[in-house]
C-alpha positions as CSV (number, residue, x, y, z in Angstrom):
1,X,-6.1,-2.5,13.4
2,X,-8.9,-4.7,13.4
3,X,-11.9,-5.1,16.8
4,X,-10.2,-8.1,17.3
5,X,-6.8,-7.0,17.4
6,X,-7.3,-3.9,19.4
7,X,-9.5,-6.0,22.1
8,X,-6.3,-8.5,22.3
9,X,-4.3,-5.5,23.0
10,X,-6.5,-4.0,25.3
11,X,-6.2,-7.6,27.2
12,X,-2.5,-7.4,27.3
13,X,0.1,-6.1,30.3
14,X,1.3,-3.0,28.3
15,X,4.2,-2.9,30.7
16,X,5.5,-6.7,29.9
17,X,8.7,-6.7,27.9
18,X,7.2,-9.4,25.1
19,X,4.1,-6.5,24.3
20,X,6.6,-3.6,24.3
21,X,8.7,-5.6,21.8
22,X,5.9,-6.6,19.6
23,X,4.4,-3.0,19.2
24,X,7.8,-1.2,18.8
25,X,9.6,-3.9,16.8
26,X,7.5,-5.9,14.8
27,X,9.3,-4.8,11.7
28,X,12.3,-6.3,13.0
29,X,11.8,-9.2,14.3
30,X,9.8,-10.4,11.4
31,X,12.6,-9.4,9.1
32,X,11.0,-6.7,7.2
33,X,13.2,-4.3,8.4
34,X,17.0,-3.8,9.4
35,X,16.7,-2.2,12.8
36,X,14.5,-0.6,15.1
37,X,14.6,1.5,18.6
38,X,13.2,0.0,21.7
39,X,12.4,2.5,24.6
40,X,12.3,0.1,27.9
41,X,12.4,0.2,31.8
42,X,15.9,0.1,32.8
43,X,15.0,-2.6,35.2
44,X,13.7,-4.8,31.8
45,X,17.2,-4.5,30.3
46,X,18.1,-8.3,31.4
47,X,15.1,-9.7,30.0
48,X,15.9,-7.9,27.1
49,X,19.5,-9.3,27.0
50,X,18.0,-12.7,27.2
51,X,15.6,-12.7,25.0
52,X,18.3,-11.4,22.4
53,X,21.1,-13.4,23.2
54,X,22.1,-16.1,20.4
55,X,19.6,-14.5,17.9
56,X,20.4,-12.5,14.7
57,X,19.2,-9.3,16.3
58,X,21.6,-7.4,17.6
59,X,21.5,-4.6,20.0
60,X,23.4,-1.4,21.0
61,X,22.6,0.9,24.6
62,X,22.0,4.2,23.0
63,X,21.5,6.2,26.2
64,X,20.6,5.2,29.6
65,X,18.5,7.9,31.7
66,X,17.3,7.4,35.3
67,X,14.2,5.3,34.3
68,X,14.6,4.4,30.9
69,X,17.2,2.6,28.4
70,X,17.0,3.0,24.7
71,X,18.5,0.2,22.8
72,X,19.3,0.0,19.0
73,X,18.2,-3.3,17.4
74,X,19.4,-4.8,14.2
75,X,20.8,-7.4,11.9
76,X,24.4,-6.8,12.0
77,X,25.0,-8.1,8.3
78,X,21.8,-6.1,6.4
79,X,23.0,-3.0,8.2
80,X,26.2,-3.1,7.6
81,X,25.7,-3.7,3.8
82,X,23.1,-0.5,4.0
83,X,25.5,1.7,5.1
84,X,28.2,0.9,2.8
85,X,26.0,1.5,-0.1
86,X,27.4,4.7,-2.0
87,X,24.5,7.1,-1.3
88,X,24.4,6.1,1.9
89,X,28.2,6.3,2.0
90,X,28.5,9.6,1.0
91,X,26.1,11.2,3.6
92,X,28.2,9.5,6.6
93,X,31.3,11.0,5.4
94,X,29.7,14.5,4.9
95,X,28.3,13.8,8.5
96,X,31.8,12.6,10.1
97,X,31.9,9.4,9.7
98,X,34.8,9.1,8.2
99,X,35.4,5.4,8.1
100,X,33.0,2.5,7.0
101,X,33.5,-0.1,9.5
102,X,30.0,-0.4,11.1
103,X,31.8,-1.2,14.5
104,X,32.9,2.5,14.6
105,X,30.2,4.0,12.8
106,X,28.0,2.4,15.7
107,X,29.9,3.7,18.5
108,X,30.2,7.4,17.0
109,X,26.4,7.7,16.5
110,X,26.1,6.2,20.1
111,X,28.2,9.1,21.2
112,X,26.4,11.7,19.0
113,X,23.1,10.6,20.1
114,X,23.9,10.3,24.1
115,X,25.4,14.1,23.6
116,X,22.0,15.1,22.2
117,X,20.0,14.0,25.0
118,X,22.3,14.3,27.9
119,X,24.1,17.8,26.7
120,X,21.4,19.5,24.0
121,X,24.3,19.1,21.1
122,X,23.4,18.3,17.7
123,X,20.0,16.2,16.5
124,X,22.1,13.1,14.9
125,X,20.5,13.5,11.6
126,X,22.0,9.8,10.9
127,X,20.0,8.4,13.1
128,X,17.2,8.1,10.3
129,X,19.8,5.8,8.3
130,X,20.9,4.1,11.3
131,X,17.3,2.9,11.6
132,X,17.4,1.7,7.6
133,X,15.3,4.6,6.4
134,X,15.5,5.5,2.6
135,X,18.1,7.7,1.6
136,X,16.1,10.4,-0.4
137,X,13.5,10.5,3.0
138,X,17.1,11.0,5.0
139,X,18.2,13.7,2.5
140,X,14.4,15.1,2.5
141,X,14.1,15.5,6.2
142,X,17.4,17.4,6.4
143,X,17.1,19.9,3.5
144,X,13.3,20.6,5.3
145,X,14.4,20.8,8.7
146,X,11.5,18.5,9.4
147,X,9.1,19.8,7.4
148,X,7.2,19.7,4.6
149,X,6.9,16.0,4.3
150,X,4.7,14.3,2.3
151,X,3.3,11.8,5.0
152,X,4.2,10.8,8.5
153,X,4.6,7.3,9.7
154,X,7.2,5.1,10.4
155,X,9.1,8.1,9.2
156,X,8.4,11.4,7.6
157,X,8.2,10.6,3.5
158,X,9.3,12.9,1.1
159,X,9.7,10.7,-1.8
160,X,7.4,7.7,-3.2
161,X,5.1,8.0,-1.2
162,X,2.4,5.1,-2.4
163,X,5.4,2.9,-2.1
164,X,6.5,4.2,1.8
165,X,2.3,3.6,2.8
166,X,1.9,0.4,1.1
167,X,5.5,-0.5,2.9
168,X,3.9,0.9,6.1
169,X,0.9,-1.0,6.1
170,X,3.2,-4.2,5.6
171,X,5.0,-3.1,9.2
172,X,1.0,-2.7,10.8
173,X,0.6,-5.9,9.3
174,X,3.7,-8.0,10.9
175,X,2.1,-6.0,14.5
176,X,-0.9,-7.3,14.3
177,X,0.8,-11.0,13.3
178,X,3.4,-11.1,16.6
179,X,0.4,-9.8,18.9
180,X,-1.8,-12.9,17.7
181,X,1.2,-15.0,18.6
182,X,1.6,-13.9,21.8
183,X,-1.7,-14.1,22.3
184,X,-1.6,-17.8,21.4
185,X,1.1,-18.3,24.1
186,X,4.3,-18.3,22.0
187,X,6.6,-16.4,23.4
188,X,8.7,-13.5,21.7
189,X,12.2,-15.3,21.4
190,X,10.4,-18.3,20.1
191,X,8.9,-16.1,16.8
192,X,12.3,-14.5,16.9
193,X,13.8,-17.7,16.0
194,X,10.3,-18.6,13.5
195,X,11.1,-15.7,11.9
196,X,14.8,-16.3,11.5
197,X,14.1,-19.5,10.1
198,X,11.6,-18.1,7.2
199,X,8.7,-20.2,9.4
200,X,6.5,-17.3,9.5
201,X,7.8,-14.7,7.0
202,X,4.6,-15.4,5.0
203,X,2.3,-13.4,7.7
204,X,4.0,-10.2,7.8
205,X,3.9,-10.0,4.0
């Protein structure tokens, strides 16, 4: 992150839904990836709704604590079409998933994932593919527990890795792109809709 960029964010209200979004979504919202956590005030979950409502992102309440809410974004279709690929496939059924209908494969991991938090159960190893990260990265993170990974960024990598930093620094890039627009007084739903519409696609590539 350039001077520049880091002085625009040192200008910004951290705390303001629109920065939160841009510095934990980017990927996202400029369609360069299928889904993404946001971590929120609870009190910022209607401005959340709002700014989501009639877009292509979608969103899921994962877990609701006394101060925070963490959400699952993503595009319904792309996701959906990720985890029915057979790989992919495979691992949900060894998990439990035993059927591939995306509406119930959501509200099992919801479940799996509010257990882990609320009751100490089981990490909800398919949270990584949930969030659209690469299979072999997935299967690499399980079979080392965590460790031994090649690289940490988005995610750990444990496979091609010049291909996962190159891919990372495309993610920094589409950052850096929605904080200049929001800097420039357009507002988050409005580059949500941009971006939907291949306006601004070229930025964050």
């Amino acid at each position: 992150m350039s001077k520049e960029v880091f002085d625009i964010v040192r200008s910004m209200d951290l705390k303001k839904v629109e920065t939160q979004l841009a510095l934990q979504c980017a990927p996202i919202i400029t369609g360069l990836k299928i889904s993404n956590l946001l971590i929120i005030q609870n009190e910022n979950f209607a401005i959340v709704k709002d700014i989501f409502d009639n877009t292509k992102i979608k969103y899921l309440v994962l877990l609701i604590t006394e101060n925070k809410t963490t959400l699952l974004l993503y595009k319904e279709d792309k996701l959906d079409l990720f985890l029915s690929e057979k790989r992919v496939r495979k691992l949900m059924n060894r998990i439990g998933y035993s059927k591939c209908n995306l509406k119930y494969m959501l509200t099992l991991f919801q479940r799996r994932y509010e257990c882990y938090w609320k009751k100490g159960g089981e990490f909800p190893h398919e949270m990584g593919l949930f969030l659209g990260y690469p299979i072999e990265d997935v299967f690499g993170f399980i079979k080392n527990r965590g460790k031994n990974f090649l690289y940490a960024g988005y995610w750990k990598v444990y496979d091609n890795l010049q291909d996962k930093v190159k891919l990372f620094e495309k993610y920094e890039q589409a950052k850096i792109a929605l904080i200049q627009l929001l800097s420039h007084g357009i507002s988050i739903k409005d580059a949500i809709g941009m971006y939907s519409d291949n306006m601004l696609r070229q930025v964050a590539v």
